[in-house]
C-alpha positions in Angstrom: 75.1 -193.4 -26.4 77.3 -194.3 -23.2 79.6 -192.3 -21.4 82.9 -192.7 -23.3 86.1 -190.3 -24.2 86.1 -188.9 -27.4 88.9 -187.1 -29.6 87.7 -184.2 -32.0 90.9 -183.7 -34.9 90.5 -180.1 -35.9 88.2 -179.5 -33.0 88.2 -175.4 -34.1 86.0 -176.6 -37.8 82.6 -175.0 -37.8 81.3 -178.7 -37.5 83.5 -179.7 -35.0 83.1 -177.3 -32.5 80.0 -177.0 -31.6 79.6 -181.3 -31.6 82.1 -181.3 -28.8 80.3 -178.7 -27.4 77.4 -180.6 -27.4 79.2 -183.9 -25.9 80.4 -182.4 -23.0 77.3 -181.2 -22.4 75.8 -184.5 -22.3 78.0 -185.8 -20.1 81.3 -186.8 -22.6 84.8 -186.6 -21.2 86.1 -184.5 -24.4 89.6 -184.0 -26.0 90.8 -182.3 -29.3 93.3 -180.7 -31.3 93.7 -178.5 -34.0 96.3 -177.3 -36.6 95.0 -173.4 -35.7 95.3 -173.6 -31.8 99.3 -175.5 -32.3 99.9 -172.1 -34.5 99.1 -170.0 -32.2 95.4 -168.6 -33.7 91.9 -169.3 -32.9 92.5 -168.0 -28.6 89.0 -166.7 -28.2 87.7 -170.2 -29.7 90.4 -172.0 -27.4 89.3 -170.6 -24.6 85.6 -171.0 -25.1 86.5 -174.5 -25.7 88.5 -175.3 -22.4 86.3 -173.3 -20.4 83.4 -175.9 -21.5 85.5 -178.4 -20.2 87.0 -179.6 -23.6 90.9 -180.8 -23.1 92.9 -179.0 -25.6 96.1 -181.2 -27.2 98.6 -180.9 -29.9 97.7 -182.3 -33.1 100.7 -184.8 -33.3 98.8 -188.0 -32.9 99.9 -188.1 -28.9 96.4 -187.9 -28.1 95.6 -190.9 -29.3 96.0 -193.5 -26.7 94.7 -196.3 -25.4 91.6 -195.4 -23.5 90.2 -193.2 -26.4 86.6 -194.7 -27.1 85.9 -192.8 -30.5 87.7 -190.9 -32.9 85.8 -187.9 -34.3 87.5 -186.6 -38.1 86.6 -185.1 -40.7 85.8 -186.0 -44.2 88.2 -184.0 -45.5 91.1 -185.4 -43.6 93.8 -187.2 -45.3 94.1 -190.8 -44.2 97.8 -190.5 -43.3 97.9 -188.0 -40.8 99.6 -188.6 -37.1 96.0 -188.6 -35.4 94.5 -190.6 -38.1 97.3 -193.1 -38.3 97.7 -193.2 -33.6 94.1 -194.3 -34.0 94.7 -196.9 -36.0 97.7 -198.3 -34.1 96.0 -198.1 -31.1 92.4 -199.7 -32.7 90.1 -196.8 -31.7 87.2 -196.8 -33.4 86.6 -193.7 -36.1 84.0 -191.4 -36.8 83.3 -189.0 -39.5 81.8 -185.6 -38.4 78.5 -186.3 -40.1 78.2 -189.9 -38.9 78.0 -188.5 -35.5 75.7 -185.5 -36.5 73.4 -188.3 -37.9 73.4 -190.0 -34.6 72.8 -187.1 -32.7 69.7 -186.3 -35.5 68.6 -189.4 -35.4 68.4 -189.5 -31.9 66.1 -186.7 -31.1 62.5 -186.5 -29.5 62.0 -185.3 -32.9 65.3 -185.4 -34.6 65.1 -182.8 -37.8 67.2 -182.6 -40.2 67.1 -179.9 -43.4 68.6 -180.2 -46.3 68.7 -179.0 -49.2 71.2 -177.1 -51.8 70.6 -173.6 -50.8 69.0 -172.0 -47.5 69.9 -174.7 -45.4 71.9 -172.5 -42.6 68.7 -169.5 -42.8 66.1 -172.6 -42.4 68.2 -173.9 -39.5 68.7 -170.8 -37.8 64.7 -169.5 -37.9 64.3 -173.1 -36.6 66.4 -172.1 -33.3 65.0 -168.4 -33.1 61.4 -170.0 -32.9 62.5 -172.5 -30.1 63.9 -169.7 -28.1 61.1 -167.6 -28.5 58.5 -169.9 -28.0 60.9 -171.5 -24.7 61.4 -175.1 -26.3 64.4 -176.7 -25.3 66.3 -178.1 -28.3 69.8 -178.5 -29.7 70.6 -176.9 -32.8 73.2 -177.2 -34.8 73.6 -174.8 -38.0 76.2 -173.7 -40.1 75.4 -170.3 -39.7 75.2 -168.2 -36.4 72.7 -166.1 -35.7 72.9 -162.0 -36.7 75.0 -160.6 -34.0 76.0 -163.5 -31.8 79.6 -164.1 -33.7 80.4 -166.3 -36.5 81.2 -169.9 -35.1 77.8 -171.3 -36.1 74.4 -172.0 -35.0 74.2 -173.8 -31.6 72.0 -174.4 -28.7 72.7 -177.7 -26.4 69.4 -179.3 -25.3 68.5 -181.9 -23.3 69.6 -185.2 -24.2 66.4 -187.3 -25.8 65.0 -183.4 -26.3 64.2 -181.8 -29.5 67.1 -181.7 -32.4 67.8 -179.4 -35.1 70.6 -179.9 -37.7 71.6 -178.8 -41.2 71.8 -182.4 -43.4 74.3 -181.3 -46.0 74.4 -183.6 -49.4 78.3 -182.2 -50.7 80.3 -185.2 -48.7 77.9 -187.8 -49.4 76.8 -188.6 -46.4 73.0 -187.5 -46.6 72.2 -190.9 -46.9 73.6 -191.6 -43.4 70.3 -189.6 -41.8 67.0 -191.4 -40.4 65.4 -188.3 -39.0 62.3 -188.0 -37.4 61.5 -184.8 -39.8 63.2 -184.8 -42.9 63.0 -181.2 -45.0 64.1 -180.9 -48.6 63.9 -177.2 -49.6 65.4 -177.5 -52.6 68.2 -179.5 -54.9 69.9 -177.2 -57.3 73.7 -177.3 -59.2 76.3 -176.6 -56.3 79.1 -178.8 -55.0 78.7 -181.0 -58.0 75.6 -181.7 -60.9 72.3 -181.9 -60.2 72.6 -185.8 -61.3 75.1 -186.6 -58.8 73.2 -185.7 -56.0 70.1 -187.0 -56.5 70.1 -190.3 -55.2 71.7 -188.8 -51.9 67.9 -186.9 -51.9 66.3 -189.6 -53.1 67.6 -192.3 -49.9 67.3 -189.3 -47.4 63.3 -189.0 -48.2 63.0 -192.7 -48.0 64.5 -192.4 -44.5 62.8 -189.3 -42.8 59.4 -191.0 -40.8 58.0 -187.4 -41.7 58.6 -185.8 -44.7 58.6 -182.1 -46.0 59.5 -181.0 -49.4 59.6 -177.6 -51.4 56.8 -177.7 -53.4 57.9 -175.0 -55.8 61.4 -177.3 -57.0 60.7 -179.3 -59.1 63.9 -181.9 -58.7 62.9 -182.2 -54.4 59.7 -183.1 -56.1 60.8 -185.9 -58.2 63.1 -187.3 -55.7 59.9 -187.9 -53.1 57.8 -188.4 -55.9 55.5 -191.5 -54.5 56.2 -191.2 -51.0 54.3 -189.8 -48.1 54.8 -185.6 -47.8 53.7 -182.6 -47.0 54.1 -179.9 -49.5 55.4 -175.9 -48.6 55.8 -173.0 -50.6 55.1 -171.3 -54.1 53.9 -174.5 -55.6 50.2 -174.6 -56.8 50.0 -178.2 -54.8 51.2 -177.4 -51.8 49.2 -177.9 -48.5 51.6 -175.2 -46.8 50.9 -172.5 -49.4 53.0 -169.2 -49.9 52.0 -166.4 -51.1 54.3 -163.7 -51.9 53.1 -160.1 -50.7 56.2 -157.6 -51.2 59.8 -159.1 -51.5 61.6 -155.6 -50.4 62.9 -153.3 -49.9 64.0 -154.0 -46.5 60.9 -156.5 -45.3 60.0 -159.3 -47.2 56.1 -160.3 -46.7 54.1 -163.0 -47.1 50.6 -165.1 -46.4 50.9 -168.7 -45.1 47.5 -170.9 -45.6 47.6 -173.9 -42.7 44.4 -175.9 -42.4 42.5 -173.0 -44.2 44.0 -170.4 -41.8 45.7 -167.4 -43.2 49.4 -166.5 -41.4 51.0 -163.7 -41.6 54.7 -164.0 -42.7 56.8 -160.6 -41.8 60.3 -161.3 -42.0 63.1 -158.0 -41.4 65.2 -159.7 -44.4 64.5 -159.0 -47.8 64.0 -161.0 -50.7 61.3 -164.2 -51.5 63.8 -166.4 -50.9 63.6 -165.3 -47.7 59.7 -166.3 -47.2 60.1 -169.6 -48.8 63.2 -170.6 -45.6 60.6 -169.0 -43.4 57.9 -170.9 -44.9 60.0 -174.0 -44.6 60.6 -172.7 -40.5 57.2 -172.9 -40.0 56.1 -176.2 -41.8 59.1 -178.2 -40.0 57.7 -176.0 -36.5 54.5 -178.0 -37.1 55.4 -180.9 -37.6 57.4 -180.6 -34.4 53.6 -180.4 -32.5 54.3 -176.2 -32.5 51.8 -173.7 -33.1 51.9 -172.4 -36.7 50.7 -168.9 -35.5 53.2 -168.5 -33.0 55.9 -169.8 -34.7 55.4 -167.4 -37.5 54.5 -164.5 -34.8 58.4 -165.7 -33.4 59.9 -165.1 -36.9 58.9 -161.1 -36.9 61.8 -160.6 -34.7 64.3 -163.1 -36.5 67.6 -161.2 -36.2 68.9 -163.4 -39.6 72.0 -165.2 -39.6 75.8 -164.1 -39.9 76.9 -163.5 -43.9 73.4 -164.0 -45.3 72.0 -161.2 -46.8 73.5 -159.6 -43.9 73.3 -155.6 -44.0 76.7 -154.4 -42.5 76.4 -150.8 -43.0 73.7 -147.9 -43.8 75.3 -144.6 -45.0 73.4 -140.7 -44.2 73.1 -140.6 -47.8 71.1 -143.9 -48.6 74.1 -146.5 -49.4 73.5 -149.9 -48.0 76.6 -152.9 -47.5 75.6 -156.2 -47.8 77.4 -159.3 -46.7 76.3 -162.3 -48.4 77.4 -166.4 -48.5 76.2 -166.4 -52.0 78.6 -168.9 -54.4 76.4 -171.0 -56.8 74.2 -169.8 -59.4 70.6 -170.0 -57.2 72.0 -168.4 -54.4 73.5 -165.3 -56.6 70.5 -165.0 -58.3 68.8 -164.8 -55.0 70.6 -162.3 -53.1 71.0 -159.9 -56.4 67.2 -160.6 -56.6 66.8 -159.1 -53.2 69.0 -156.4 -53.3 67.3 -155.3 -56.1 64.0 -155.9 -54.6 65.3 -152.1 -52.4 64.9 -149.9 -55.8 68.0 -148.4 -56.1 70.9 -149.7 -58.5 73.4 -153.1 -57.5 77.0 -153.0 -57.3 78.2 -156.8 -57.0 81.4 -158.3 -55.6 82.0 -161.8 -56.0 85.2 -163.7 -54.8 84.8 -166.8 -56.1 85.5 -169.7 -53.3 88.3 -171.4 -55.4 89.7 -172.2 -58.4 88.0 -175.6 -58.9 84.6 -173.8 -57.9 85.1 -171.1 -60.6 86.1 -173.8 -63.0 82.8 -175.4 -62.8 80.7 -172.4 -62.6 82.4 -170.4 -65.4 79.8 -171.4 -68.1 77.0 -171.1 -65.9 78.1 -167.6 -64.7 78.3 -166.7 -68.3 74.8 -167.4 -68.7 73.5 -166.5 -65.5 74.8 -162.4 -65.3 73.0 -161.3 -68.2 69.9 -162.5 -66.8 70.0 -161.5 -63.6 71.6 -157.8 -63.8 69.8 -154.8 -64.9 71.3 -152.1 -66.8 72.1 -149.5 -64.1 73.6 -152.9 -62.0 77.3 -153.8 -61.6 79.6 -156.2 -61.5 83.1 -157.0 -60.3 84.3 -159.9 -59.9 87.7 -160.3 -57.0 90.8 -162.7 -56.6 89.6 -166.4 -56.8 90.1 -167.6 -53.2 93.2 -169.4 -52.4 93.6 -171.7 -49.6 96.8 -173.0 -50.4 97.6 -177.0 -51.6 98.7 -178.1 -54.8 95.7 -176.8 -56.7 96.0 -175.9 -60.4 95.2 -172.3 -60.9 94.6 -171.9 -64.7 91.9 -169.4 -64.3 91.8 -166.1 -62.9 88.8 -163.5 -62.4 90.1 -161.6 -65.4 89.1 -164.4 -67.4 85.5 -164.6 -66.0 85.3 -160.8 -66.5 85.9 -161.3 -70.0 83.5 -163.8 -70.3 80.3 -161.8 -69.7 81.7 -158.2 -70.4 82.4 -156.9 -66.5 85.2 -155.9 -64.5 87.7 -157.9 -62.4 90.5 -156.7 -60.2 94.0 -158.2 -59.5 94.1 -157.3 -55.7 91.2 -157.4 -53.4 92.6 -153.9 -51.9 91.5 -152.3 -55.2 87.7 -152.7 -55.1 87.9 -149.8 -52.9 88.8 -147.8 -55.7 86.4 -149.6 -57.9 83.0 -148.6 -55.8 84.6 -145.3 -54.5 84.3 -144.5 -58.7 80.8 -145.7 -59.3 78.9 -145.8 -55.8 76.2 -142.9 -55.7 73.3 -142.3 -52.8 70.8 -145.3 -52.7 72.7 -147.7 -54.2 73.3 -151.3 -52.3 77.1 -152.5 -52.3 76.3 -156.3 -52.4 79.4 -158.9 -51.4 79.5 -162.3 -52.3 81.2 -165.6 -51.6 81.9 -168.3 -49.4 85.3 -170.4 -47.7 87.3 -167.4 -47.2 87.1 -167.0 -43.5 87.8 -163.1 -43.7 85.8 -161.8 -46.6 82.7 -161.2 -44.1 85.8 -158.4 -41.9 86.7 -157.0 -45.8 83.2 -156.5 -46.4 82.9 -154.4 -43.2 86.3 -152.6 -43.9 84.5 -151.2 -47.2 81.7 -150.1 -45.3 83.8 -148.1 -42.9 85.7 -146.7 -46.4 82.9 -145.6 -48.0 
């Protein structure tokens, strides 16, 4: 990739950010704009921004000149904005965010990219705790920052040519744009759309990956590499990576990791088995990057997590634990209640669900799905669907999910205070879920600090 000047529209996106980041880093002259920073929000990330040397501009389409050598969007940008119609005027050349992730992937000395439904942003983020640890210099780029280190994603800038690390993510359809050196599939499950509308995204992203490593224990990552050349992790009874689950909770999950005939210890200070099978996916894609399984594994003992995923915000006197969780398709609520309960005591849920569209879609599976997965002392409230604003139809409400499986719902976020200060008792785990909303991760803190 040559020197050139590139323009980053909505620079402040957890994407966006940290590719310009990683551009200017590499020698890029850098530019963006963003809807936040022309309102007045987003300062701390502004200044983080211009202080790596990124030119912050108004997003009125000004930017766009001639001279501008790429323009870097996002898929969810309407076609007809100023930006995107300057760059057309002017004939610079456009990019969508995950083209030039793909590039950047595809690029690496290995490039690895992990994808998957679920897990992707956990996988990613052991990934960049084991280079650091072990002193590798690698770029990461995740979609989750690290436990304690803020919430603007996972990100390391390596050396160009150097080691790369990046979530692959199959809801915008542009999986199929990856050729990585290392190509994971953890798992394929119902999320951003069906199962069946995904799959041929999976299905060209194994084809493409030189090396390929896939879940044993799903059975659809399975079918989509069926015939190909792979290495098989996890639970699966075929797997040449084997996991074996020791103790899930209540605060440690632990497992045993067979590589080559040699046993590895697996401790990881997060609970849950879905826990061990990302950590097992860590150290498989570690591996294949030419580093020791043993250390790698020894690295992940001190793996702080990552922000919002099964991320414990608060620990009363009396034995009552606040979770924060990303949790907002069917796998990854039944994975997070799974490891809350995993700690003994009983589960109160909160789930916001991330839209109105989203709820719409995962009404009847919800219906199904909290029967199964709460026990009888456990639960469940469900808040406000999230509202972004647009021109969405909202003809469902949490009251009518509530009603569908016989738990609560409340009309205003402020009252689930009330709700939990009624039911919560010593040794319980408050568990909040949901995803999109950029504040629920400060409202689950402010009901820690309540209770």
């Amino acid at each position: 990739m040559t020197q050139m000047l590139m323009h980053f529209s909505g620079v402040a996106g957890q994407g966006m950010n940290p590719l310009a980041q990683l551009m200017r880093v590499w020698g890029h002259e850098v530019q963006g704009s963003d809807r936040s920073f022309d309102q007045g929000q987003n300062a701390e990330l502004r200044a983080r921004l211009e202080g790596a040397g990124i030119r912050i501009l108004p997003q009125d389409g000004r930017a766009l000149r001639p001279g501008v050598d790429r323009f870097i969007y996002s898929a969810a940008v309407e076609s007809d904005t100023p930006e995107a119609c300057a760059a057309r005027t002017h004939g610079v050349p456009g990019t969508v965010r995950p083209g030039l992730l793909a590039e950047v992937v595809d690029g690496g000395g290995p490039g690895v990219a992990i994808s998957g439904t679920s897990g992707k942003s956990t996988v990613v983020g052991m990934l960049a705790w084991i280079l650091r640890q072990l002193s590798v210099p690698g770029t990461v780029l995740g979609g989750a920052a690290l436990a304690g280190e803020g919430t603007a994603g996972c990100f390391a800038a390596g050396p160009r040519g150097g080691p790369v690390v990046a979530e692959a993510c199959e809801s915008d359809g542009t999986l199929v744009g990856y050729h990585p050196s290392i190509g994971v599939i953890h798992n394929i499950t119902r999320d951003h759309g069906e199962v069946h509308e995904v799959r041929g995204q999976f299905a060209t992203f194994a084809r493409q990956s030189g090396r390929l490593m896939v879940n044993a224990a799903c059975p659809e990552a399975m079918a989509v590499s069926a015939g190909l050349a792979r290495t098989l992790y996890g639970l699966g009874g075929s797997a040449d990576l084997p996991l074996e689950v020791l103790a899930a909770g209540p605060h440690v999950a632990r497992g045993l990791l067979t590589s080559a005939g040699v046993e590895v210890d697996l401790e990881i200070q997060q609970p849950g088995a879905h826990t061990l099978e990302n950590a097992c996916a860590a150290v498989a894609a570690a591996q294949a990057m030419g580093l020791d399984v043993v250390a790698a594994a020894m690295a992940l003992r001190s793996f702080p997590g990552v922000s919002r995923r099964f991320e414990v915000v608060a620990r009363t006197e009396e034995g009552l634990r606040v979770v924060d969780d990303f949790a907002h398709n069917g796998a990854k609520i039944a994975a997070a209640v799974a490891a809350a309960q995993a700690g003994g005591g009983r589960v109160l849920c909160l789930f916001q669900p991330h839209g109105f569209g989203p709820a719409r879609q995962l009404r009847p599976e919800l219906r199904e799905l909290l029967p199964q997965i709460l026990r009888a002392q456990d639960r469940w409230l469900y808040l406000p669907i999230y509202y972004a604003g647009g021109s969405v139809t909202q003809d469902i409400s949490a009251e009518d999910l509530a009603r569908d499986a016989g738990v609560d719902a409340v009309a205003k976020r402020t009252d689930a205070l009330m709700w939990l200060a009624e039911r919560t008792t010593p040794g319980d785990t408050v568990l909040i879920m949901g995803a999109r909303d950029p504040g629920l991760g400060a409202f689950a803190r402010s009901l820690a600090e309540a209770l």
